[in-house]
Structure formats: C-alpha cells, structure tokens
C-alpha positions in Angstrom: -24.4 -3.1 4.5 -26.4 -0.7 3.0 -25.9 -1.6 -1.4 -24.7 -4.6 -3.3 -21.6 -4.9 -5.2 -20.6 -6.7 -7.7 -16.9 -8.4 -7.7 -15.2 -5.8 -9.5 -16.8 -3.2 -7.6 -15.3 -5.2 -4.5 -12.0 -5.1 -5.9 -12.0 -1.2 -6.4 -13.3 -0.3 -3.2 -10.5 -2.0 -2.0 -7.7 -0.8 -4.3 -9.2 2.5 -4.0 -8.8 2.4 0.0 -5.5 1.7 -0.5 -4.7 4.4 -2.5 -5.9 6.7 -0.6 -4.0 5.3 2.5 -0.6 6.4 0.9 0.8 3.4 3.8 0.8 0.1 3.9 -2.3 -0.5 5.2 -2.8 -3.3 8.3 -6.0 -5.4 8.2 -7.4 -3.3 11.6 -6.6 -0.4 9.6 -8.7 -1.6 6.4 -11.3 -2.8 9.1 -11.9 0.5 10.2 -11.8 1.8 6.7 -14.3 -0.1 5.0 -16.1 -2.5 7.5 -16.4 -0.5 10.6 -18.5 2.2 8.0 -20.6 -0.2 6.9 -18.6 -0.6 3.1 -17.5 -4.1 3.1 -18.3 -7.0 5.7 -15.3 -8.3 7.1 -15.2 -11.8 5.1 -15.6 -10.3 1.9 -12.9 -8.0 3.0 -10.3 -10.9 3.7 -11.6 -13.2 1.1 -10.7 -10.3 -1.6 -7.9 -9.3 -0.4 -6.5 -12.7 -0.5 -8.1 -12.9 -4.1 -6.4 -10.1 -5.2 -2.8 -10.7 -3.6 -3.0 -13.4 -6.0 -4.3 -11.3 -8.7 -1.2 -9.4 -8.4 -2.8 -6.2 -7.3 -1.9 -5.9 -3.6 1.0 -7.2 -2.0 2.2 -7.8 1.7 4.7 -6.7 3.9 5.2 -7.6 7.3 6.0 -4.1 9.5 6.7 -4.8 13.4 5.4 -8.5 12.6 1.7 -7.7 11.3 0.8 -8.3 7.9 0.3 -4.7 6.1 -1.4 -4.3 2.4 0.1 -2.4 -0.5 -1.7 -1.6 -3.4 1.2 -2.8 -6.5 1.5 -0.9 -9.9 -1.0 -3.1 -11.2 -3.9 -2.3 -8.7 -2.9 1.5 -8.9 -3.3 1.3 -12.9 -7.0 -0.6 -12.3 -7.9 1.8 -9.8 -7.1 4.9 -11.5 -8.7 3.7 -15.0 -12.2 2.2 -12.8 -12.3 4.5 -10.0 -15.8 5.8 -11.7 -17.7 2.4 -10.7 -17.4 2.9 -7.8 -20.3 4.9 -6.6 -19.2 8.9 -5.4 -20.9 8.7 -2.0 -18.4 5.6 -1.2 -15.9 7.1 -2.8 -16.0 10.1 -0.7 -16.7 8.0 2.1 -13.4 6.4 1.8 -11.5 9.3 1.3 -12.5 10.9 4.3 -11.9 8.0 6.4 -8.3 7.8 5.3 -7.8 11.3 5.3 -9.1 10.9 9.5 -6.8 8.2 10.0 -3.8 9.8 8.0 -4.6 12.6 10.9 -4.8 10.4 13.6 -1.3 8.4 13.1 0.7 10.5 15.0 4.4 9.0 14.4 7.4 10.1 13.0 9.6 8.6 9.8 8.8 4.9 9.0 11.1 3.4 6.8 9.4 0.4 4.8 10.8 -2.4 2.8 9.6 -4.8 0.5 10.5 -7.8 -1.8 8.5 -7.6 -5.1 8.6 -10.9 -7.7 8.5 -9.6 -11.2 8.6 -13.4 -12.1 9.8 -16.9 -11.3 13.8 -15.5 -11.4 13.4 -11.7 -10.9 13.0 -9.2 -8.0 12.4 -5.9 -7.1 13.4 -4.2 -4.3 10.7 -1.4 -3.2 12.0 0.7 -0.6 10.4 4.1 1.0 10.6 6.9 4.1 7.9 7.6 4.9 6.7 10.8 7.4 2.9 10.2 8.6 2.5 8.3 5.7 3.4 10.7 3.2 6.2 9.5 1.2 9.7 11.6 1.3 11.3 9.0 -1.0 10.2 6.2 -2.5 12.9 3.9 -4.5 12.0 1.1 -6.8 15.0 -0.9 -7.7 15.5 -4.0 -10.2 17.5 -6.5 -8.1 17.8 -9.6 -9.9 17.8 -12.2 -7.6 15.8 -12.8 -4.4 18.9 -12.4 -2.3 20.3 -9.4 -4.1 17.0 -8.0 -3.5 17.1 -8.9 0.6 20.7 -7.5 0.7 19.4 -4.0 -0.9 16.6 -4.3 1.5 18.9 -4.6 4.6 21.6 -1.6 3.4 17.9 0.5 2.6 17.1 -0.2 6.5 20.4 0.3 8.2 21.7 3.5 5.7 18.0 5.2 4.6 18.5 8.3 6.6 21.9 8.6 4.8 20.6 7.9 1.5 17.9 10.0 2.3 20.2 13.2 3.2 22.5 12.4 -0.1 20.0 12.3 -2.5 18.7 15.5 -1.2 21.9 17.2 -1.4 22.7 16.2 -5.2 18.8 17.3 -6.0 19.3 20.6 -4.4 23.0 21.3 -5.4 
C-alpha cells in the first residue's frame, strides 16, 4: 500500500467502488477492485465492510449463493457529498477498474432482489434488471412486513420480464 488513510477515507473508497460498480459487487470482485491495485489490504477491506453493513451504508444480497455488496441510499448520499477526500489519483483508479470489469462481465439480464429493513417492523422491497450491470429498471417498493416484502420479491423473480415489457409499453404509449 502505497498512502495512509484515515477511517473515513476507508469508508469512501469503498462506497465510492461501489458506486461505480452499478452491481452488486461480490467480495472477489471488490478484491480485485481495491486490493489487487494496491488500494486497500484485504483485512481492512472485510473489516470495513462489515463496519459499514452495520453502519447502514452497504447492504447484502446473496446472488447464486455468494454474498454480493450494495451500496444503500445512505452510502450513496455520503459518497456523493465526500467523494472529494478521497484523493483523484484513487479516484480515477477506481473508476477505471470498474469501468474494466463492467467490460469484462460478459452476461446477459440479471434480475436482482433484495430485502431492505427500514426499521424493527418495516421493509422494503428493492428489486432491479439489470443488462451488464446497467440498470433497465430498478423498483424500490414499501412492503410493510418482512413477508409481504419476500412475497413481492418472489412475483419480481418469477414475472420481471413481464413487468419489464409492461411498464415499457405504458412509458412509451
């Protein structure tokens, strides 16, 4: 590692990698992000991440059963208002990195769900298509409960090309 960085500065790097991701981002994927260039060592990596899920400024999902990284509303609002301290050079070093491995994911739609608390009672329901990581819709929807929440996250999986075509039609009409 080639500079020092103080907590916060830790923090944003991260948020800021995820940002620029656009996808939920898998720990190898962060790895070669931000340790494999020499950003962040691995520990500090996990232990922040960790740090931060609990902070309320990333969030998990599990996608074919590995733990991915979202950045929430939260971490996006911090980024965008800090994104200054952290230094240009790593800044564009990031950026560049995701932009490589945005290039390099050669699949086709992903369709990604996700149960968000917005306290003890309440959930949200955050579902997206995705095409190479570029969102084609993103939905954010106030569920209530925990199971009203999974239910919406099941009919989002089974029906999201549907939804996807609908929505599109209505827009366009």
């Amino acid at each position: 590692m080639n500079m020092y960085y103080d907590d916060v500065q830790i923090r944003l790097i991260i948020l800021y990698a995820l940002s620029k991701l656009k996808i939920s981002a898998s720990e190898d994927r962060l790895q070669e992000l931000l340790v494999w260039s020499n950003i962040l060592d691995y520990f500090t990596m996990m232990d922040f991440l960790l740090d931060m899920q609990n902070l309320g400024m990333i969030t998990t999902v599990l996608i074919e059963d590995k733990t991915c990284y979202d950045i929430t509303v939260k971490g996006s609002e911090t980024v965008t208002m800090f994104e200054d301290k952290i230094p240009m050079s790593i800044r564009e070093r990031i950026y560049d990195g995701a932009m490589q491995i945005l290039d390099n994911i050669s699949r086709g739609r992903e369709i990604v769900t996700d149960i968000v608390p917005i306290d003890m009672k309440k959930y949200l329901a955050k579902c997206g298509i995705y095409e190479r990581g570029t969102p084609l819709l993103e939905i954010n929807l106030f569920a209530g409960s925990r199971k009203s929440a999974q239910e919406i996250q099941e009919r989002f999986k089974k029906g999201a090309g549907e939804l996807y075509r609908i929505i599109l039609e209505k827009i366009v009409e």
